[in-house]
C-alpha positions as CSV (number, residue, x, y, z in Angstrom):
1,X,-8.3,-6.1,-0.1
2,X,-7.5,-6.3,-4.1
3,X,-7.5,-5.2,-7.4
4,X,-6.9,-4.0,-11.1
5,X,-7.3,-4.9,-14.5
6,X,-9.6,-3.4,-17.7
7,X,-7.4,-0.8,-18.2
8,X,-7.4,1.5,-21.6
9,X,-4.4,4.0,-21.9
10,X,-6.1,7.5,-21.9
11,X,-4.4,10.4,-23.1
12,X,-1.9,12.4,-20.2
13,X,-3.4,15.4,-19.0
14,X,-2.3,18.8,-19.3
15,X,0.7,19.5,-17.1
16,X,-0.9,18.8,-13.6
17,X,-2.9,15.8,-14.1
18,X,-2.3,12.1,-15.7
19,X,-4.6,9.5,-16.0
20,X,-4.4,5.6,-17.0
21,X,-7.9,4.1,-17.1
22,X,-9.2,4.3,-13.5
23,X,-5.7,5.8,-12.5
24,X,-5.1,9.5,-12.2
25,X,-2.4,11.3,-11.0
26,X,-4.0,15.5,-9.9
27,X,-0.5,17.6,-9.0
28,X,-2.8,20.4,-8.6
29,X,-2.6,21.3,-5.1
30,X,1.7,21.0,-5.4
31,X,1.0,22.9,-9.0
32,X,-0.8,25.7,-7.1
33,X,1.9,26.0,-4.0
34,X,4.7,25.9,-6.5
35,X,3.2,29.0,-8.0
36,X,3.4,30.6,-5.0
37,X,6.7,29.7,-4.2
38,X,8.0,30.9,-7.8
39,X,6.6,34.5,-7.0
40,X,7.8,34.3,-3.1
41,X,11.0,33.1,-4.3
42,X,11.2,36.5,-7.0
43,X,10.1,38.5,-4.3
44,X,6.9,39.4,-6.5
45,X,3.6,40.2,-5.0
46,X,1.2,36.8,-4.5
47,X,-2.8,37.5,-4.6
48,X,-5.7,36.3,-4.1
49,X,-6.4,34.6,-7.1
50,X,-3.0,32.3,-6.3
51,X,-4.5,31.7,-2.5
52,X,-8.2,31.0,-3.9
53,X,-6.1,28.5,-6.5
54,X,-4.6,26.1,-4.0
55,X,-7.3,26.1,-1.2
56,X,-9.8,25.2,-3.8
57,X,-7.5,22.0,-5.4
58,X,-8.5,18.8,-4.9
59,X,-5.8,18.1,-3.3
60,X,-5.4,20.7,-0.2
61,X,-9.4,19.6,0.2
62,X,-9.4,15.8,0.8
63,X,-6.0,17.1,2.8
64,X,-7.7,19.7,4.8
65,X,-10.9,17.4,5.3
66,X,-8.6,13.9,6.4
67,X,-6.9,16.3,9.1
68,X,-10.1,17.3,10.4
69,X,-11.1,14.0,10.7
70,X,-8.5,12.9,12.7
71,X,-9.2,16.0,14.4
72,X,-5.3,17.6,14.0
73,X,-4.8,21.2,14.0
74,X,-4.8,22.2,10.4
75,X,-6.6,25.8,8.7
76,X,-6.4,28.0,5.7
77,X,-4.0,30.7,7.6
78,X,-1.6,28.0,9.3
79,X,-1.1,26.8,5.7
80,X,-0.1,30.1,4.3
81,X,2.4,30.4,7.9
82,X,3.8,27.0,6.0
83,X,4.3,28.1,2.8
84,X,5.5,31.6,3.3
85,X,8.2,30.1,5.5
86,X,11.7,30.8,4.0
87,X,12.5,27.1,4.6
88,X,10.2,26.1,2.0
89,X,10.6,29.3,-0.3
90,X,14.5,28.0,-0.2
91,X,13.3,24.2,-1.6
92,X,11.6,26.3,-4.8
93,X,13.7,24.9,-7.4
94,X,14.1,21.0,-5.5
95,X,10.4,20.7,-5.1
96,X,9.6,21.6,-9.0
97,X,12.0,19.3,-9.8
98,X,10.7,16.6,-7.5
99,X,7.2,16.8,-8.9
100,X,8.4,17.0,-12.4
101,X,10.0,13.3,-11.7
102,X,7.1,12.2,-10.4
103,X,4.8,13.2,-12.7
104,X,7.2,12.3,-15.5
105,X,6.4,8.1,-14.3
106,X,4.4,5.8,-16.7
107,X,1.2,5.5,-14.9
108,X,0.0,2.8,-17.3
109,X,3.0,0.8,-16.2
110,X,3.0,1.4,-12.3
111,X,-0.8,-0.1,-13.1
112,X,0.2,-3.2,-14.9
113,X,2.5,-3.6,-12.0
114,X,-0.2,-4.2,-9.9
115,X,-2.9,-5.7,-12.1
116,X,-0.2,-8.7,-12.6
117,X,-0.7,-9.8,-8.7
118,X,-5.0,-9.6,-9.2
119,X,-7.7,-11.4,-10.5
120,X,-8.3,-11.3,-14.5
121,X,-11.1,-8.9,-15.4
122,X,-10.2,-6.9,-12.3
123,X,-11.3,-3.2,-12.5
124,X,-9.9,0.1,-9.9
125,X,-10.0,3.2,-9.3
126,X,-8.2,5.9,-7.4
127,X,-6.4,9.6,-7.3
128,X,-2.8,10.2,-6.7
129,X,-2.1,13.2,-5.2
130,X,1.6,14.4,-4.8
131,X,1.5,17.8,-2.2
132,X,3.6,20.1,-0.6
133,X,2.1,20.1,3.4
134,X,3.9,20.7,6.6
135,X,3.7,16.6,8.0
136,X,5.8,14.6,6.4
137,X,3.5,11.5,6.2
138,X,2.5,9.9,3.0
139,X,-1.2,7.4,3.2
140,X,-3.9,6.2,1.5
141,X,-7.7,7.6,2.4
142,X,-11.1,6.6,1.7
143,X,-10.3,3.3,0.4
144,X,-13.9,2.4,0.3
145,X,-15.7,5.4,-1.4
146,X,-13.4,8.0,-3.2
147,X,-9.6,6.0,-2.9
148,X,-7.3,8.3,-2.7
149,X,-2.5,8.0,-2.6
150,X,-1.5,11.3,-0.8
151,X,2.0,11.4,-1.0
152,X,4.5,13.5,0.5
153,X,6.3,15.8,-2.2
154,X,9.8,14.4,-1.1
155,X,13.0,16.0,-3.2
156,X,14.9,13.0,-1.5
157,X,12.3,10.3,-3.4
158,X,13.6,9.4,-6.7
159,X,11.2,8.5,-10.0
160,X,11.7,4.9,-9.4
161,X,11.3,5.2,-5.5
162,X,7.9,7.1,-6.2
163,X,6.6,4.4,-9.0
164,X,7.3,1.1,-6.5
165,X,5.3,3.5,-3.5
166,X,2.5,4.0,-6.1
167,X,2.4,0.2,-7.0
168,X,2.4,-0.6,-3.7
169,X,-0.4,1.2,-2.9
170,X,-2.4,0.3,-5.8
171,X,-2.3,-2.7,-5.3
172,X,-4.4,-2.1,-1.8
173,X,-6.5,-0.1,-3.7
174,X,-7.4,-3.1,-6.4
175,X,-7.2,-5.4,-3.2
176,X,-9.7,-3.7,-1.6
177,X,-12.0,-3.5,-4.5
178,X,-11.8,-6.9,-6.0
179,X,-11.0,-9.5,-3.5
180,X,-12.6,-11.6,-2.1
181,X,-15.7,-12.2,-4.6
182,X,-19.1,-11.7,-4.0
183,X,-19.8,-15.3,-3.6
184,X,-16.7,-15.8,-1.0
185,X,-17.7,-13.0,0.9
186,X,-21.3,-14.4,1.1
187,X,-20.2,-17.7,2.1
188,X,-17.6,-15.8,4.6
189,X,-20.6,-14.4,6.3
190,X,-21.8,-17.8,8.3
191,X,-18.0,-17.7,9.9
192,X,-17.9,-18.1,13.7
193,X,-16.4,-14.8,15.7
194,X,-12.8,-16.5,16.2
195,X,-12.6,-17.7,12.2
196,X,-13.8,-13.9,10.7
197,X,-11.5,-12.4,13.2
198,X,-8.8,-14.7,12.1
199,X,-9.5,-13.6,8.5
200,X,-9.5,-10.0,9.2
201,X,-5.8,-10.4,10.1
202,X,-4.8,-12.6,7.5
203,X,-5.6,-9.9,5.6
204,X,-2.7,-8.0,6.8
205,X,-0.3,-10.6,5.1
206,X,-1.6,-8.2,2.2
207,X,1.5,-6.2,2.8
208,X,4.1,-8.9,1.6
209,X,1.5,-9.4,-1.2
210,X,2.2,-5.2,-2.2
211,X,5.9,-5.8,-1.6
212,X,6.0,-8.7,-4.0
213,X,3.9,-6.6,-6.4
214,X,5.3,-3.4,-6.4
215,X,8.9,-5.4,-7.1
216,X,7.7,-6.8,-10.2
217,X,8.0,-10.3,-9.3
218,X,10.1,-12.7,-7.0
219,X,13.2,-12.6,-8.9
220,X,13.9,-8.3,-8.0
221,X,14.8,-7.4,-5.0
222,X,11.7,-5.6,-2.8
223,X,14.5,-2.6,-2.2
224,X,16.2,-2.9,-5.6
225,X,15.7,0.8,-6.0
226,X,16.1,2.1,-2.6
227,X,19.6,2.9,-0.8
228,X,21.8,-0.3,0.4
229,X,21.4,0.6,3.5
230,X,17.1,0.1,3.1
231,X,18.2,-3.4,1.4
232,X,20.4,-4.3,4.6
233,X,17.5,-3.7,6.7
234,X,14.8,-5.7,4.8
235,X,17.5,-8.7,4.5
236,X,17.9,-9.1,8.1
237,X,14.7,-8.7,9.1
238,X,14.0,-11.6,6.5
239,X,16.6,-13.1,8.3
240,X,14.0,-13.6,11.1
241,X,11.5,-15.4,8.8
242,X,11.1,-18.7,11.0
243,X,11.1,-16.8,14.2
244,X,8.5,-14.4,13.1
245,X,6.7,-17.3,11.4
246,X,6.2,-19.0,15.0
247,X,5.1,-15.6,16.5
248,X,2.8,-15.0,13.9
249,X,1.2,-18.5,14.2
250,X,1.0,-18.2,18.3
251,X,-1.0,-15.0,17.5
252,X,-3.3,-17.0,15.1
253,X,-3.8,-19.8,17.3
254,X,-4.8,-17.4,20.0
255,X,-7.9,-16.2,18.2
256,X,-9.0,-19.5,16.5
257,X,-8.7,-20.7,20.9
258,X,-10.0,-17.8,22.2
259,X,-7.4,-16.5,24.2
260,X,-7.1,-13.2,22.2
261,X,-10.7,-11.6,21.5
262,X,-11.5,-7.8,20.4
263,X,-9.0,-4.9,21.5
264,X,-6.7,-7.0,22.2
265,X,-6.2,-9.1,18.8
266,X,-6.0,-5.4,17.3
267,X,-3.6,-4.4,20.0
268,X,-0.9,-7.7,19.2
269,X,-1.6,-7.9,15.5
270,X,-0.6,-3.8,15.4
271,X,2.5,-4.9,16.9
272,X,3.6,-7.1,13.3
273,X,3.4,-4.2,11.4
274,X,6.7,-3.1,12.8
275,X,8.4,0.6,12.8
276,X,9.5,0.1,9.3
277,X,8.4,-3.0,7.6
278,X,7.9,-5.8,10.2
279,X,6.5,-9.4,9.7
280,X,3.5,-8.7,7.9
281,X,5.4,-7.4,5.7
282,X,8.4,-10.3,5.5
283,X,6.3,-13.3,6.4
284,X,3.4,-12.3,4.1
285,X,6.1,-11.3,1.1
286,X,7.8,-15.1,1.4
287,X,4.8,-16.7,1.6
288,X,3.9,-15.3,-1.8
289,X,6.7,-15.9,-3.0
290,X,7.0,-19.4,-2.5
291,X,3.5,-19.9,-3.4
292,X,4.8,-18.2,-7.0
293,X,7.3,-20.2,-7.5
294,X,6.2,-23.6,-6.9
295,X,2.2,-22.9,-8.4
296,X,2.7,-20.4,-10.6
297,X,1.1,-16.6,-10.3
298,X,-2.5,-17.6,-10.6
299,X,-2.6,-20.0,-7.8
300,X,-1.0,-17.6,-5.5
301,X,-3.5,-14.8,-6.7
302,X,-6.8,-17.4,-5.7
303,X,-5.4,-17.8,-2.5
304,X,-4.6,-14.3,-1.4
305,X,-8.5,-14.0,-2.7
306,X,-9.5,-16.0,-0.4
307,X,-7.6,-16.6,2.5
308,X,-9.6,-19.9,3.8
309,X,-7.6,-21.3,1.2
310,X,-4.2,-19.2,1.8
311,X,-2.5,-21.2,4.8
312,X,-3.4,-24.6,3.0
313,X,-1.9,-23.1,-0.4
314,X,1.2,-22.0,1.7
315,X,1.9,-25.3,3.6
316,X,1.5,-27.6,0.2
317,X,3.7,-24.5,-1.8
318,X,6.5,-25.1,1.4
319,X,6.2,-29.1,1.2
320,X,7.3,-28.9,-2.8
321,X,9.9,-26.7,-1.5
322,X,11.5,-28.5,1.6
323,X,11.4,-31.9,-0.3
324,X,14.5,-29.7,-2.1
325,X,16.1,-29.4,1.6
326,X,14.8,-25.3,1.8
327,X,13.1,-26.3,5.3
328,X,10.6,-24.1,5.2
329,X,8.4,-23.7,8.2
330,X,4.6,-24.6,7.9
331,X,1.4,-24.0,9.4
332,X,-0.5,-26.1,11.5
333,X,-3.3,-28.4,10.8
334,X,-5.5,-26.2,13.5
335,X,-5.1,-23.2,11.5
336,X,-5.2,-25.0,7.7
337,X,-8.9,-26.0,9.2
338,X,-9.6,-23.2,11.1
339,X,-12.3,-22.3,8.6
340,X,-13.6,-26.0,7.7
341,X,-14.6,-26.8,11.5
342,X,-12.3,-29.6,11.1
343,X,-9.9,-30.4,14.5
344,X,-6.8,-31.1,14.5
C-alpha cells in the first residue's frame, strides 16, 4: 500500500467541501444533520426537504451502503430515532464547533505530510468525510475503487488530533495506490505461496510507516499532539521493541517454514495489531525510523516499496547503528533471503 504526490492547490469549496488536488474533504452529510439539529434544538418544525437533504449526501450513502455490507442493522428511520434523540440535540453547539475545526485544517498540508514518506511523481485520490452516526468508529472504505476516510464527528478530537488521523490515513490511501510498481509487482507474481504470504504481512509494518508520516518525521513525537497519557502508552509499549521484534520474527519464520499456512497466518498476524497500537505499529515505526536516519528518507521510501528489499535495508540501517553501541536487534539471514531462494 502507498502513495501521494502531483498535487495543485485547488480553490476551498463552499462551506461543506475542501479539496487539495486528489484530496477532498465533503462535510455534507454532518452539514445536513447539523441543520436538523439547529431547528430541533429551536424547537422549530424540520421537513422533508431537510430529511431528503442528508439521506441523499454522500456521506450518509457510502455510510448506509458500508453498514449493509457488513450486514449491521442500519435504515433511514433508525437514523432519524438517532438524531432526534435529545442526547445529540444537547451536543448542537459542540458538534458545529467540532466540524468547524475540522474543516478549518490545511488539507494541502495534511497531503504534503504524507507525500514526503512516497515515491516522487506519486499521484492519490480520496474523500474525507466527517459524520454525525450513532457508532463511534472512525475507517477507511473502498481503498481500491472510490477511497474513502469516514471519521467520527468527535467534539473531544482537536484540529491537530484530526490533521495527524487524516495523514495517517492518507498515507494508506497513497500506499495503496502507488506501491509497489508495476514492474515489482510483476516480478512479485513468480513468488512461491510461503514468500507472497510473507509479503502480504510485511505489509502490515505499513502502520509504523503512517505513524512515522503522520508525525512529520523521526525527530516529533508520534503522540506529540495527543494527551500525556496517549504518549505514556505508546512509550512503553516501545519499550517492548526487542521483545516484540523476536515475536514478530517467530511469526515470519513460521510462514517462510511452513508451519503457519492460510487462516491461521491471518489469525496470529491479527494478534500484532494490538487493542490500541501494537507491534505493527511500534516495530514497523522504529524500523523506519532507523532506516531514516542512517539512509536518508529516499532509501527508506524504496524499501517500504518493495518489501523484498525491507528486512535487508533494516538489518544494514541497525548494523550502522549498533556499531554506535544502540544494539539494535536484526533480522535473520532466513528471512533477508526469504525472497532470493537463498538458505541460510
Amino acid at each position: 500500500m502507498c502513495v501521494l504526490a502531483t498535487f495543485i492547490l485547488a480553490a476551498l469549496f463552499a462551506a461543506t467541501t475542501g479539496a487539495w488536488g486528489g484530496v477532498t474533504i465533503d462535510a455534507s452529510e454532518a452539514q445536513a444533520t447539523l441543520a436538523i439539529l439547529d431547528k430541533l434544538h429551536r424547537s422549530a418544525q424540520v421537513n422533508a426537504q431537510d430529511w431528503n437533504a442528508l439521506f441523499s449526501s454522500p456521506g450518509y450513502q457510502r455510510l448506509k451502503k458500508r453498514e449493509a455490507q457488513f450486514k449491521h442493522p442500519f435504515t433511514d428511520d433508525d437514523f432519524k430515532a438517532f438524531v432526534t434523540d435529545p442526547k445529540l440535540v444537547a451536543q448542537t453547539d459542540a458538534l458545529r464547533a467540532t466540524l468547524d475545526r475540522w474543516t478549518s485544517a490545511d488539507i494541502s498540508q495534511l497531503a504534503r505530510r504524507s507525500l514526503a514518506y512516497l515515491p516522487p511523481g506519486a499521484t492519490m485520490h480520496a474523500t474525507i468525510y466527517p459524520l454525525i452516526k450513532p457508532k463511534t468508529n472512525s475507517f477507511v472504505y473502498e481503498l481500491d475503487t472510490d477511497p474513502a476516510i469516514m471519521l467520527y464527528l468527535d467534539p473531544a478530537v482537536t484540529k491537530d488530533q484530526f490533521s495527524n488521523t487524516v495523514s495517517h490515513e492518507l498515507y494508506h490511501v497513497g500506499d495503496a495506490q502507488n506501491c509497489p510498481s508495476p514492474a515489482v509487482k510483476a516480478q512479485e507474481q513468480s513468488l512461491t505461496q510461503a514468500q507472497k504470504d510473507a509479503l502480504e504481512w510485511m505489509s502490515a509494518f505499513g502502520e509504523g510507516s503512517a505513524v512515522l508520516a503522520a508525525a512529520g518525521g523521526p525527530d516529533v513525537h508520534p503522540h506529540a499532539v495527543d494527551p500525556a497519557a496517549d504518549r505514556a502508552v505508546w512509550d512503553a509499549a516501545m519499550s517492548h521493541y526487542d521483545s516484540d521484534f523476536q515475536s514478530l520474527q517467530q511469526f515470519f519464520t513460521d510462514i517462510a517454514d511452513g508451519r503457519l499456512k492460510g487462516d491461521a497466518i491471518a489469525a496470529k498476524g491479527y494478534t500484532f495489531f494490538g487493542e490500541v497500537q501494537g507491534p505493527w505499529y511500534t516495530v514497523g515505526y522504529k524500523m523506519d525510523v532507523t532506516i531514516e536516519r542512517v539512509f536518508g528518507r529516499q532509501k527508506l521510501i524504496e524499501a517500504i516499496c518493495d518489501k523484498r528489499e525491507y528486512f535487508a535495508t533494516y538489518n544494514a540501517a541497525a548494523a550502522k547503528s549498533n556499531a554506535g553501541n544502540t544494539a539494535l536487534p536484526t533480522w535473520s539471514s532466513k528471512l533477508v533471503n526469504v525472497f532470493t531462494g537463498q538458505s541460510s
